[in-house]
N, C-alpha and C positions, 0 to 999 in steps of 0.2 A: 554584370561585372562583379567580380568578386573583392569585397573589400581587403584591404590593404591589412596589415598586421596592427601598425597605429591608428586604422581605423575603429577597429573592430574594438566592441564595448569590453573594458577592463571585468574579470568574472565576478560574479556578486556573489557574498556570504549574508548567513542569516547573524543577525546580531542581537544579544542577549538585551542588552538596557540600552537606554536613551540617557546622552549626558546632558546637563543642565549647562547654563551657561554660569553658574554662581561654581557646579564644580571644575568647570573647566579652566577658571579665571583664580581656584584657589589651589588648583595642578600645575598654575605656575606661568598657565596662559596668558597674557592684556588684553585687553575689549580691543586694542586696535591688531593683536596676531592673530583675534575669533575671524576679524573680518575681513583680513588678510587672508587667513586661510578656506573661508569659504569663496570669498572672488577667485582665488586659484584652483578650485576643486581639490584641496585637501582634507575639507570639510564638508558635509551637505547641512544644511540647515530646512528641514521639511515644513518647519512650522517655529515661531519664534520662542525663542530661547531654549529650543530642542535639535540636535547635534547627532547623526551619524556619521559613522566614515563612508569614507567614497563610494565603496565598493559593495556599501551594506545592497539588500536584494531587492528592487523594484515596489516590489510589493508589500514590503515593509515601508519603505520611505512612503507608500502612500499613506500607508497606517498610520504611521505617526503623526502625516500632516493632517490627517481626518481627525487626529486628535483620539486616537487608539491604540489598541498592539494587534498583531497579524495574529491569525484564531483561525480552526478549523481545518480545512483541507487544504485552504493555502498554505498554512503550516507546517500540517501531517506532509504534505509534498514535500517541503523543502527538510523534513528531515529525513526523507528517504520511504515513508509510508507510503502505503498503496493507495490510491484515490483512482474512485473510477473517470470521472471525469480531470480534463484538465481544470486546475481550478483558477478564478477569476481572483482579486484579492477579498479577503475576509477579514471583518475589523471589530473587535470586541470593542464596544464604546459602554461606558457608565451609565445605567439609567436615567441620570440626571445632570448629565452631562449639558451644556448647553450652548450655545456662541460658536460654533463647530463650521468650519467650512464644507462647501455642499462637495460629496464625496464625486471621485471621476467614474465617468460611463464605465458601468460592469461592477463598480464595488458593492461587495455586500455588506451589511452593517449588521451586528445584532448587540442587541441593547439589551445588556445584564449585570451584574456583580464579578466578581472576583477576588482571587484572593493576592494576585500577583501584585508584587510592587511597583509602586506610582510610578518608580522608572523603570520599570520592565517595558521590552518593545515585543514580546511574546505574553502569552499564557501561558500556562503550566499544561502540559500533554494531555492530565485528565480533562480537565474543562477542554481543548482543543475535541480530544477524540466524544465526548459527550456534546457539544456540538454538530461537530459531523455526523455524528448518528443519526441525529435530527434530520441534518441537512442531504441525507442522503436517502436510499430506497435502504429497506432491510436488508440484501443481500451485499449490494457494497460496502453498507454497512458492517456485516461481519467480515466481510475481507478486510477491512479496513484497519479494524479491530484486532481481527489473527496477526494482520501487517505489523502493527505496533508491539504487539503481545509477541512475537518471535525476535524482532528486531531487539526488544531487550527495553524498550522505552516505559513500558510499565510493566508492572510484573502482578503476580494473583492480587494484589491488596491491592495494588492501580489499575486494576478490573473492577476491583468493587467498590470504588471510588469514582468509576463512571460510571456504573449504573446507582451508585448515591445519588449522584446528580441527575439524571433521567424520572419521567415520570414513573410509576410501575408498571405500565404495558409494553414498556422497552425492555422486562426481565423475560421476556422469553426468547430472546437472543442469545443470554444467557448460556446456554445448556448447547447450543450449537456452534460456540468457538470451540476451534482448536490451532496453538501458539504452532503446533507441526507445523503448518502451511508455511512451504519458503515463497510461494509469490499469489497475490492478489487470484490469480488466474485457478490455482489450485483449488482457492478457498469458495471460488464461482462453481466450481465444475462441481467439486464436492456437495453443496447445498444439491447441485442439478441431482446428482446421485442419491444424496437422501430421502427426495420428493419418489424417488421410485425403491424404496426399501433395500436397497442393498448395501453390502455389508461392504466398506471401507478401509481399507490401510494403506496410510499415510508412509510416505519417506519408508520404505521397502526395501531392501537387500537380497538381491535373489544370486544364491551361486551359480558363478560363468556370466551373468549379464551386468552385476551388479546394482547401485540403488537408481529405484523408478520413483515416478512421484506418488502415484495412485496404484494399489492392487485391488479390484473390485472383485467381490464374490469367489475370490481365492484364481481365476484363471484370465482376467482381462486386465490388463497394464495399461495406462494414459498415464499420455506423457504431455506436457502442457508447456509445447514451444512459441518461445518469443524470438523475434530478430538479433535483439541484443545477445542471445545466449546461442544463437543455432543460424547464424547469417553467413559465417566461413564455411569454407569447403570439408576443412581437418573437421570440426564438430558435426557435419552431416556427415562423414565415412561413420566417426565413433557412432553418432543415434543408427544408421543401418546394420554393424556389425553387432550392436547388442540387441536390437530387432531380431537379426536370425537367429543369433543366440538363445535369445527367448524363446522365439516360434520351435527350435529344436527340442526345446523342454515342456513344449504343449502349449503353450502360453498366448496370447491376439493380445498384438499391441496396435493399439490409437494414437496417434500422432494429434493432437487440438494444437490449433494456431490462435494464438492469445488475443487476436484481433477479431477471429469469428467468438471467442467466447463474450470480447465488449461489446461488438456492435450487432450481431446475429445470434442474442440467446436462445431464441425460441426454435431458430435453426438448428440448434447446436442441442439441445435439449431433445429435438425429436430425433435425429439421429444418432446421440445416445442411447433413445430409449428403444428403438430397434436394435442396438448392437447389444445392448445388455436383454434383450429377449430371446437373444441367439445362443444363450447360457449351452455349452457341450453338454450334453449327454454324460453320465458316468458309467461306467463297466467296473466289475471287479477285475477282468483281464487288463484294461487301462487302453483297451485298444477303441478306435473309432467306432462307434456305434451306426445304425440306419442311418442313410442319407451324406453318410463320408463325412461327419463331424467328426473334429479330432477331441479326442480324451481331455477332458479336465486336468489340471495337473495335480499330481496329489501333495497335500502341503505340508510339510516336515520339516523339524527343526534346521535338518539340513541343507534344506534348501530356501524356504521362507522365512527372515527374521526380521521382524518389525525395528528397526531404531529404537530408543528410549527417548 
């Protein structure tokens, strides 16, 4: 049965601080409209003398009551960054923190410093994404990383600010972001493509097809569909008519589904690595070579122009 309109959970936001009950009471609030307004759920109260609104995000409110702020990929998620997994909640607690209620099934804790304010109900992005670094494999990791670094949430000097905080064996991740990547899936596929030496470009402009995500080795286009972006009918006419577009310009386009790149990488990695060993032939004529491979396309200003 499908729930009702007044059933169904009011949508939750992330919320920057936690109010006190000294400031809520000197906003003009009384101890008896605190607790008027939390018996009616205009208030949450997660933990005592500490105050969200209603609406604040599940996964905060538990933070707070663990007597934390929300850290990590639970965070990166809810501001829009890539995480490969769905995350569980994440709760940056004090070292020395102490008297703390025992966290609910699935929460994760990590027990460290900071520099956020004692009423902050978050961290600060770098310590979040130097976290998660941790908390992830190297390659979600730099998606993760690219994710935040494109989205605009930290920029060159909020890069070097998370790997401040990392040990030094986490600098050689370093050298393999790139902020180009528009989604998680791009920045999977690309590491996949580096591990076999070939030459990359990102966000692509080609005349008559327009921009592709990936051009490999100058003649092979992936394109790195999700549901969210390619689930309508009008968006599959557009990906096949710039397909043959392509193809009539010499060009093999791969289609990846963002599902086999999370849960089947090593599938997805070997049949790459045959499609990129299928490199065309080149001729000076530009025509098919042995075996009816078609021509390479040749790459020119006017046809090929990388974004900036």
């Amino acid at each position: 049965m499908q729930p009702s309109p007044t059933d169904r959970p009011a949508p939750s936001r992330l919320v920057a601080s936690v109010a006190g009950r000294a400031d809520l009471i000197t906003a003009g609030m009384t101890a008896r409209g605190l607790t008027a307004a939390v018996r009616g759920g205009r208030l949450l109260r997660p933990r005592r003398d500490h105050y969200l609104p209603p609406d604040a995000h599940p996964h905060q409110v538990e933070a707070v009551r663990c007597g934390g702020r929300l850290d990590c990929v639970a965070l990166l998620a809810l501001l829009g960054v890539f995480v490969l997994e769905t995350p569980q909640p994440h709760v940056q607690l004090e070292r020395d923190a102490t008297r703390l209620p025992a966290p609910a099934r699935g929460v994760i804790r990590h027990w460290r410093a900071t520099v956020a304010h004692p009423h902050a109900a978050v961290v600060p992005v770098p310590e979040a994404l130097a976290q998660a670094v941790r908390c992830q494999g190297a390659r979600a990791a730099v998606a993760t990383l690219d994710s935040a670094w494109h989205l605009g949430l930290v920029d060159e000097a909020g890069i070097r600010e998370v790997f401040g905080l990392l040990p030094r064996r986490y600098g050689v991740l370093r050298g393999v972001l790139d902020r180009r990547s528009e989604s998680g899936t791009e920045s999977l596929v690309r590491l996949i493509l580096r591990g076999f030496g070939c030459r990359i470009e990102l966000q692509v402009r080609i005349d008559g097809v327009g921009r592709v995500d990936l051009l490999v080795d100058g003649w092979l286009i992936l394109e790195c569909d999700s549901v969210r972006h390619h689930s309508d009918w009008s968006a599959q006419v557009e990906d096949r008519r710039r397909d043959l577009a392509a193809a009539a310009l010499g060009y093999t386009t791969v289609r990846l589904l963002a599902d086999d790149v999370f849960r089947r990488p090593d599938w997805v990695r070997e049949q790459l690595r045959r499609v990129v060993a299928q490199r065309p032939a080149v001729h000076d004529s530009g025509r098919s070579g042995a075996g009816g491979r078609r021509s390479r396309p040749r790459a020119s200003p006017r046809t090929v122009v990388p974004e900036s």
